[in-house]
C-alpha positions in Angstrom: 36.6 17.5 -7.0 35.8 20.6 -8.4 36.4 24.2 -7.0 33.0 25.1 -4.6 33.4 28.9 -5.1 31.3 31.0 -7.1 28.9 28.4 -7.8 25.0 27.6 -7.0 24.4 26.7 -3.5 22.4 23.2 -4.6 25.6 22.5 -6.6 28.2 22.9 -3.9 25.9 21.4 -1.5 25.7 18.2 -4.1 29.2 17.9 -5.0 30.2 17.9 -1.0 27.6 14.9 -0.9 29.2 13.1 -3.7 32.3 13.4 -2.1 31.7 12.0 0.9 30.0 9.1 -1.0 33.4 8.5 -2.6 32.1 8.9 -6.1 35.0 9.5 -8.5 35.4 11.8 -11.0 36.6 9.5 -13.4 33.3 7.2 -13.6 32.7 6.4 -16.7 28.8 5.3 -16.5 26.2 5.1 -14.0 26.0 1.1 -12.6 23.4 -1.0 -13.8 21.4 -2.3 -10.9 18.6 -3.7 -13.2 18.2 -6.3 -15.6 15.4 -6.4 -18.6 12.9 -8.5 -16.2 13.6 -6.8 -13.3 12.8 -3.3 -14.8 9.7 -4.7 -16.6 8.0 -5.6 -12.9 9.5 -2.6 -11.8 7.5 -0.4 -14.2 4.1 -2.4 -13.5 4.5 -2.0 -10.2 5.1 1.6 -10.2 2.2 4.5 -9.5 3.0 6.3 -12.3 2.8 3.2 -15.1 -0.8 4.5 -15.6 0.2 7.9 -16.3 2.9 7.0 -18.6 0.8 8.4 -22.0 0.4 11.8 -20.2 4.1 12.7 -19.3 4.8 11.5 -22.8 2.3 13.2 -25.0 3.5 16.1 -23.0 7.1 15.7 -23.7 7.0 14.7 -26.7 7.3 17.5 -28.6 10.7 18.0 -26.2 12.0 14.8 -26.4 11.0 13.5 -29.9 11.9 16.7 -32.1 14.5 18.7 -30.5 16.9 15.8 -29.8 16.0 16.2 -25.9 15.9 12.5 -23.4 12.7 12.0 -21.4 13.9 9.9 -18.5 11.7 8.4 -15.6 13.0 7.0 -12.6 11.6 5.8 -9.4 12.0 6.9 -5.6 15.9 5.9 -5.6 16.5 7.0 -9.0 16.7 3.8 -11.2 15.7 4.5 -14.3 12.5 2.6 -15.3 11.7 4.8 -18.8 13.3 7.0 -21.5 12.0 8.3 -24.7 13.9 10.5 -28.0 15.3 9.8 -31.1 17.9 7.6 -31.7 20.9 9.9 -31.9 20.5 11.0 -28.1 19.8 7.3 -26.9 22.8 5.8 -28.2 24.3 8.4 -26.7 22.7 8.1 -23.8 23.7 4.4 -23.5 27.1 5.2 -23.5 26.4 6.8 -19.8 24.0 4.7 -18.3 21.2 6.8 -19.2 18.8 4.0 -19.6 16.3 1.4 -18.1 18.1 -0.6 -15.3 21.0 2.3 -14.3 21.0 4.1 -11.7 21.6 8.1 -11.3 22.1 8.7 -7.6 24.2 11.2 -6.3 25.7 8.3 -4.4 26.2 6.4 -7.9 27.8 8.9 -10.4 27.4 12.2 -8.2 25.8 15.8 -9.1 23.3 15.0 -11.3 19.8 16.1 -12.3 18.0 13.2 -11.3 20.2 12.8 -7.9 19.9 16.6 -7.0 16.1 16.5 -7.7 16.3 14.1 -5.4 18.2 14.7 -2.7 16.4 18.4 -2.5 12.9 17.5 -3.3 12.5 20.1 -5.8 12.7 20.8 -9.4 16.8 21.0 -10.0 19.2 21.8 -13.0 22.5 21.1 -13.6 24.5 22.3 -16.4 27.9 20.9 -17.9 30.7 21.2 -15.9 28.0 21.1 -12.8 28.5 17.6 -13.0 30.9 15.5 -10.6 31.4 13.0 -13.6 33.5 14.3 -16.3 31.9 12.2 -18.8 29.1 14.3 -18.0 30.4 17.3 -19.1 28.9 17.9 -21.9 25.2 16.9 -20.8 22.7 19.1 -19.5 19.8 18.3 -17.2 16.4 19.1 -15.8 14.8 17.1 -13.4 11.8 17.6 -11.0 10.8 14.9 -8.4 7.0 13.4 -8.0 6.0 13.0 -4.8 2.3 10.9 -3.6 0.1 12.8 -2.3 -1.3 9.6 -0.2 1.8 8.9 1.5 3.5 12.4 0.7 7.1 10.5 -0.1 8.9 11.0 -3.4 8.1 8.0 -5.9 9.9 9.2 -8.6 11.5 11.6 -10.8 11.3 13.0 -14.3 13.8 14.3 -16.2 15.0 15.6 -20.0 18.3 15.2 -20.3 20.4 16.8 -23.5 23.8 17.7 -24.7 24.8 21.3 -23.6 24.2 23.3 -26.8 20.6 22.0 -27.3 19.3 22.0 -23.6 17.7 25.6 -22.3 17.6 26.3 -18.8 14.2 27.2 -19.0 13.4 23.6 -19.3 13.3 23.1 -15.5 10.3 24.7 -15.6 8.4 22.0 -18.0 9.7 19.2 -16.2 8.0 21.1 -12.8 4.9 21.7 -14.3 4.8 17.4 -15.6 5.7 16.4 -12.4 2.8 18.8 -10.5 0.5 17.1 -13.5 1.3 13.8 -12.3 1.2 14.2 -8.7 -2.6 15.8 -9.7 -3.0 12.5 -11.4 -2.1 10.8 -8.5 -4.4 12.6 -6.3 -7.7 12.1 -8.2 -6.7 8.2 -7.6 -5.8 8.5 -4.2 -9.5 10.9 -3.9 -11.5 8.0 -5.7 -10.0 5.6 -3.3 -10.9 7.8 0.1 -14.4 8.3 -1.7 -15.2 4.1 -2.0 -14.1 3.7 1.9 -16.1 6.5 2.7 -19.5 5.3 1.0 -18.4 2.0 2.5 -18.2 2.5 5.9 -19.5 6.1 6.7 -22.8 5.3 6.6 -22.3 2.9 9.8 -20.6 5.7 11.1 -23.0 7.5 11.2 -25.2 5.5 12.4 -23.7 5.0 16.1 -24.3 7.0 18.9 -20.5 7.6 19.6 -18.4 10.0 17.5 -15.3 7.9 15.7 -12.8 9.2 13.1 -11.8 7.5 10.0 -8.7 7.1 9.3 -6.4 5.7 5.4 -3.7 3.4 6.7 -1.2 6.2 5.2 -2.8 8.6 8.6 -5.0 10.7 6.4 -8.1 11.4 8.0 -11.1 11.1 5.5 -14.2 11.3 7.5 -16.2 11.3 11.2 -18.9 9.9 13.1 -21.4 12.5 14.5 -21.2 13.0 18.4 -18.5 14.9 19.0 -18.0 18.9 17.9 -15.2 19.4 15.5 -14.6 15.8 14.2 -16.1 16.8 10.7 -13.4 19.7 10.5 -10.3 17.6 10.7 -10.8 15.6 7.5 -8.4 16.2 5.1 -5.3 16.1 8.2 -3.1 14.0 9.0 -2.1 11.5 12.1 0.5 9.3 12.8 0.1 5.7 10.8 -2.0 4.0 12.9 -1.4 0.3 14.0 -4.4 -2.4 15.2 -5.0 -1.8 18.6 -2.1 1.4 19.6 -3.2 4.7 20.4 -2.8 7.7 17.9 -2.8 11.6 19.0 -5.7 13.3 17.2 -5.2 16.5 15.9 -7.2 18.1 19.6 -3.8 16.0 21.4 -6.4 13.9 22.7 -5.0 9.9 22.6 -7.8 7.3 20.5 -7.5 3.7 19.7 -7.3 2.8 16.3 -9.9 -0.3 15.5 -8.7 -2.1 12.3 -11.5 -1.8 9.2 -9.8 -3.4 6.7 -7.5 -0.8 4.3 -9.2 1.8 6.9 -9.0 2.7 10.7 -11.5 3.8 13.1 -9.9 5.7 15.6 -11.9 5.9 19.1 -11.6 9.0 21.9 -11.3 8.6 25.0 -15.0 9.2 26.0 -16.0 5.9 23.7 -13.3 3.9 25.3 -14.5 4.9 28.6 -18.2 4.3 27.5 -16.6 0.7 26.9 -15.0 -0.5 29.8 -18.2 0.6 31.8 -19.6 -2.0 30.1 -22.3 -0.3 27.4 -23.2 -2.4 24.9 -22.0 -1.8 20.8 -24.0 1.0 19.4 -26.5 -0.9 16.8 -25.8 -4.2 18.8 -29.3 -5.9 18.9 -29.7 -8.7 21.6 -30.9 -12.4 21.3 -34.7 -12.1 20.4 -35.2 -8.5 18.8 -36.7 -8.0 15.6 -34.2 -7.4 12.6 -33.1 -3.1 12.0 -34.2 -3.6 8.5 -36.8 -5.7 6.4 -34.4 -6.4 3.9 -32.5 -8.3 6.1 -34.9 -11.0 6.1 -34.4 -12.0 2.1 -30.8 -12.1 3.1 -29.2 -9.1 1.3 -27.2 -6.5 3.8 -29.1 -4.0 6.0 -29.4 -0.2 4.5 -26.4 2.0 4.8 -26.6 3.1 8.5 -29.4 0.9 9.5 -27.2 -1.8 10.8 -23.9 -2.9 12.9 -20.7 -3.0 11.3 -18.7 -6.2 12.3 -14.7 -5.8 11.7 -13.3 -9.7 11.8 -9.4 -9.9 11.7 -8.2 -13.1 11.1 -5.1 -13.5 9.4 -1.9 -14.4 11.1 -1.1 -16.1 14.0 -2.5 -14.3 16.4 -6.1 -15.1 18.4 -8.6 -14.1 15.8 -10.8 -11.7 17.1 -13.9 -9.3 15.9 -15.6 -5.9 16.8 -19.3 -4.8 16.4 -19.4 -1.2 16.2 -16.1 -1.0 17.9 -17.3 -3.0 20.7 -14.6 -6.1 20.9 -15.4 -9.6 20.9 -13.7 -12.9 21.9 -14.1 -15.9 19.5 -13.2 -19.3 19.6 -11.7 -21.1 16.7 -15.0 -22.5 15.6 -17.3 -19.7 16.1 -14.4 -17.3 13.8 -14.9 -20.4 10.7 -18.1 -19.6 10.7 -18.3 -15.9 10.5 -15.2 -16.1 7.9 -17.8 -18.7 6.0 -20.6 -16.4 6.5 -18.6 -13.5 5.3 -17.3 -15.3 2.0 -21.2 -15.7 1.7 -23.6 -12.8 2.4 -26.2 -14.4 0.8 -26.3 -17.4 3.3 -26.0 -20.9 3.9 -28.3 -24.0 4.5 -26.8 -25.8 7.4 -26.2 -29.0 5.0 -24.0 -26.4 3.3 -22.6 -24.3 6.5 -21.9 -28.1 7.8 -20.0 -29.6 4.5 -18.1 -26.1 4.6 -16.8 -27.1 8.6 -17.1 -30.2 9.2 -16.7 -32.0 5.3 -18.6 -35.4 4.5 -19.1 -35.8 8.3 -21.1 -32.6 8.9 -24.7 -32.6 9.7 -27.1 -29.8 10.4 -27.7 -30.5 13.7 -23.8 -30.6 14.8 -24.3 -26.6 13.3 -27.4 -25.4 15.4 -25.4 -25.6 18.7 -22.6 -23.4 17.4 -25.1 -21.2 15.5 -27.1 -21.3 19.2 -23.9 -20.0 21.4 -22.9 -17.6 18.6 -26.1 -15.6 18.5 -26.1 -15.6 22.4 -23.0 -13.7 21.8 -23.3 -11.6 18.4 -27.5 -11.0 19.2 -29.5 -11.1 16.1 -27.5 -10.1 13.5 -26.5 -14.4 13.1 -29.9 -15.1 11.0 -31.1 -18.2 9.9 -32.8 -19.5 7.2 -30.4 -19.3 5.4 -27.2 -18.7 8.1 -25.9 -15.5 7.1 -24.8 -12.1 8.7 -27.6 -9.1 9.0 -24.8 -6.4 9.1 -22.1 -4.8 7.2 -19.0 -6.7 7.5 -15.1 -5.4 7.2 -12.9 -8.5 7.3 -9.0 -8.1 6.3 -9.3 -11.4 4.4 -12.2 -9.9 1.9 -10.2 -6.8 1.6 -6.9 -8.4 0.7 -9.0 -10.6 -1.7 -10.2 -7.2 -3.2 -7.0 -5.6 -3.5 -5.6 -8.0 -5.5 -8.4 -8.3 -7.5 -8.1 -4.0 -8.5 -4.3 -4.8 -9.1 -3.4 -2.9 -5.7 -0.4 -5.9 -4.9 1.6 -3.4 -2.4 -1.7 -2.6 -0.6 -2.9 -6.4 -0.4 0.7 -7.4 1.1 0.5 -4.6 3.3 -2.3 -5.7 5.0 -1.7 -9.2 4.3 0.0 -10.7 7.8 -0.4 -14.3 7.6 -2.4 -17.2 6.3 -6.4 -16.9 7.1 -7.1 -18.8 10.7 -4.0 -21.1 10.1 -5.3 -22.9 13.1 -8.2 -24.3 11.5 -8.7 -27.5 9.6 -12.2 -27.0 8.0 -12.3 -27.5 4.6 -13.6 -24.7 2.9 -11.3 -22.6 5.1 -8.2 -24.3 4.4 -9.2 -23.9 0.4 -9.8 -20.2 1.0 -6.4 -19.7 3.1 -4.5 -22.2 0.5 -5.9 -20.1 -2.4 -5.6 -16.3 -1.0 -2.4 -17.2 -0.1 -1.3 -18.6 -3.5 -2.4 -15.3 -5.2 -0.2 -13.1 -3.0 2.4 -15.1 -3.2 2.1 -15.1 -7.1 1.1 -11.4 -7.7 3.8 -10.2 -5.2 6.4 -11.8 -7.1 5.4 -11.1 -10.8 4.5 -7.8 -10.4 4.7 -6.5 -6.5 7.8 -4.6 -7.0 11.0 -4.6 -4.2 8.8 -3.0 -1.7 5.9 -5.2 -1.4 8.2 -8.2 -1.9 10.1 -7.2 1.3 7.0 -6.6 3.1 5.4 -10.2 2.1 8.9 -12.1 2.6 8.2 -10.6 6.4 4.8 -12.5 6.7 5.0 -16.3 7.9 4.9 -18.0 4.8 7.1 -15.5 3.3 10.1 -16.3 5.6 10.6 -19.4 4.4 9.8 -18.7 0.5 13.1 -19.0 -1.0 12.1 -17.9 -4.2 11.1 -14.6 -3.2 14.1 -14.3 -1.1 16.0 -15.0 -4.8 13.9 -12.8 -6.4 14.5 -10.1 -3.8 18.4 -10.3 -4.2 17.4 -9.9 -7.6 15.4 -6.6 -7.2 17.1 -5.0 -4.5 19.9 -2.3 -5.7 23.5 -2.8 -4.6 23.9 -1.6 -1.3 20.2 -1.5 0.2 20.4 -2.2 3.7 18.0 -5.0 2.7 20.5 -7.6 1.0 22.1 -8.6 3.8 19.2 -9.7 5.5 17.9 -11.7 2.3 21.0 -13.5 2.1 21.0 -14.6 5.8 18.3 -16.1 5.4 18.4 -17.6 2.1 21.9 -19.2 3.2 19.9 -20.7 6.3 17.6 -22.1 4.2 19.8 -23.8 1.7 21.6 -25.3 4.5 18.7 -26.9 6.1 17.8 -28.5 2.8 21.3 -30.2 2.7 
């Protein structure tokens, strides 16, 4: 290892990391983790596949004409893109410097890639810099990109050069790329807090108790009225909520947080006190009162804030349960088919239908009425009838994951994705919808979901047991991620009980 004295800090620092990662001097190329598929989904999965045009139309004049590399990697530094002439790539290939390799510190040491990094800043390392010899005569810049949603580094840019042709000064470009892509990042991540908002403030803002609305990444982006300084905390940040735990908000004060599909709804204490005394839901109507808005009565949704907001959560194994306006709700198996059915159609439902839906070629209207009967003595009037449908906005994590996938978002479907729809139930039209949303996870998460989202849906119930996710996991996952040994426990397991 080299001599650490009269060198940069970030570079002593860096080689006394390589070190104790055992990297040799000697290496002669950074290891290949991926192969031509696996890179493919890995780019298509990635956040910054969209923006791909932008960092190279503003490389290019680098990395096309002054026989500079344009290299992209992702969080742990595989390297999913590269652009220059063809001088430098052959070059370049001769290192490792290319789609599938991976430039670590922990790989093939000090490095502009691994430094960037390891420090979270835009780095530059210069010749001899490098642990590698091999490297020695390479020159680097390199700036990480970091999501402004989840604020953790996705990736990394870099041009890359042989020592005579690469200015120091170039550190500074690949800074100002990276600050242009994280900017690009942000106006996505602001359209996306923008849709929840007109989504599901307006029912906000229509209850009579404050509540604050919450990304699932802990971002506040909005507030119910009724409490003073709720509106000032949007734009800060809480820890990730999860269905039903308490979160500190930003006062110290402990809130629940109430699922609402990709959002959360986090509750103070007041509401929750207000709730075990008993008070009803704020918009709740009860049996027999007249409809909030006309509109309802031709069967399209109540105006934004003039109705309830009913939050159904019935994927995975659990008891499925729902909340008007917060308030929660215990359902039976039958009464949650219908309000999924209702859900799936906000236009309504003649009982002949709502009945063939349950109960297939056996159903009649008059085996629906009774269940229709108890469930409005429980929900008030916001179960209409002719046609059955739902007079209030509804957030249900089924619709949502259906939506997801249907914008491309794979990693945010799986996330909220934790198990089949009602797998309890034996009505027809719900065991189509489960069978169906669960088929086009299952197939988007393992074309194009990326090793992340693949982990997360092999953790769901019908991923356990999916052996060709596990195969394509061992296939995705990089040498020496924690994750592999897992993968191939169970994978083994598997095999075994099909002998």
């Amino acid at each position: 290892m080299q001599n650490v004295l009269a060198v940069r800090p970030a570079i002593s620092e860096s080689w006394r990391r390589s070190e104790s990662a055992g990297v040799d001097a000697g290496v002669r190329e950074a290891p290949l983790v991926f192969d031509r598929d696996v890179v493919a989904d890995a780019r298509q999965a990635h956040p910054l596949d969209p923006h791909l045009p932008m960092l190279e139309g503003l490389l290019r004049n680098v990395a096309d004409e002054t026989e500079h590399l344009m290299v992209i990697t992702d969080d742990a530094g595989h390297v999913l893109w590269t652009q220059g002439p063809p001088g430098v790539r052959r070059d370049a290939d001769r290192i490792g410097l290319t789609e599938g390799f991976r430039w670590s510190e922990d790989s093939v040491g000090t490095n502009g890639i691994g430094l960037a990094l390891a420090t979270g800043r835009p780095e530059f390392v210069y010749a001899a810099e490098h642990v590698a010899h091999v490297l020695h005569r390479w020159s680097c810049a390199a700036a990480p990109i970091t999501d402004p949603d989840s604020e953790q580094v996705v990736g990394c840019i870099d041009v890359s050069a042989t020592v005579e042709t690469l200015h120091p000064a170039t550190v500074a470009l690949v800074g100002a790329a990276a600050r242009l892509a994280e900017s690009r990042l942000e106006n996505e991540m602001r359209q996306r807090d923008e849709l929840l908002r007109e989504r599901l403030l307006p029912h906000l803002r229509g209850l009579r108790e404050p509540g604050v609305l919450v990304t699932a990444t802990g971002r506040i982006i909005g507030a119910g009225p009724g409490e003073p300084g709720l509106a000032g905390w949007r734009g800060r940040r809480v820890p990730v909520p999860e269905s039903g735990g308490t979160v500190a908000l930003p006062d110290g004060r402990a809130a629940v947080a109430e699922p609402l599909g990709e959002a959360f709804l986090l509750r103070p204490p007041a509401v929750r006190a207000r709730r075990r005394q008993g008070a009803p839901p704020a918009g709740a109507r009860s049996p027999g009162r007249a409809p909030a808005a006309s509109g309802a009565l031709s069967g399209s949704p109540p105006a934004a804030g003039e109705g309830p907001l009913l939050a159904l959560s019935f994927l995975g194994d659990g008891r499925p349960h729902a909340r008007l306006d917060g308030g929660p709700l215990t359902l039976s198996l039958r009464h949650a088919e219908i309000l999924a059915l209702l859900a799936l159609h906000p236009r309504g439902l003649t009982g002949d239908r709502l009945a063939f839906y349950l109960y297939g070629d056996d159903g009649s209207p008059a085996t629906v009425r009774p269940e229709i009967h108890r469930l409005r003595q429980q929900f008030g009037d916001i179960v209409r009838a002719r046609p059955y449908r739902l007079d209030c906005a509804v957030e249900a994590d089924f619709l949502t994951v259906r939506r997801l996938l249907d914008d491309g978002d794979v990693a945010g479907a799986v996330r909220l994705y934790t198990g089949e729809l009602l797998p309890g139930s034996d009505a027809p039209a719900i065991s189509a919808e489960r069978d169906e949303l669960a088929v086009r996870l299952r197939r988007q998460a393992l074309d194009r979901g990326g090793a992340d989202a693949l982990w997360t849906y092999a953790q769901t119930e019908p991923g356990r047991c999916d052996l060709e996710a596990l195969e394509r996991l061992s296939a995705v996952l990089p040498p020496g991620d924690s994750r592999l040994a897992a993968v191939a426990s169970r994978s083994d397991r598997l095999l075994n009980d099909d002998l």
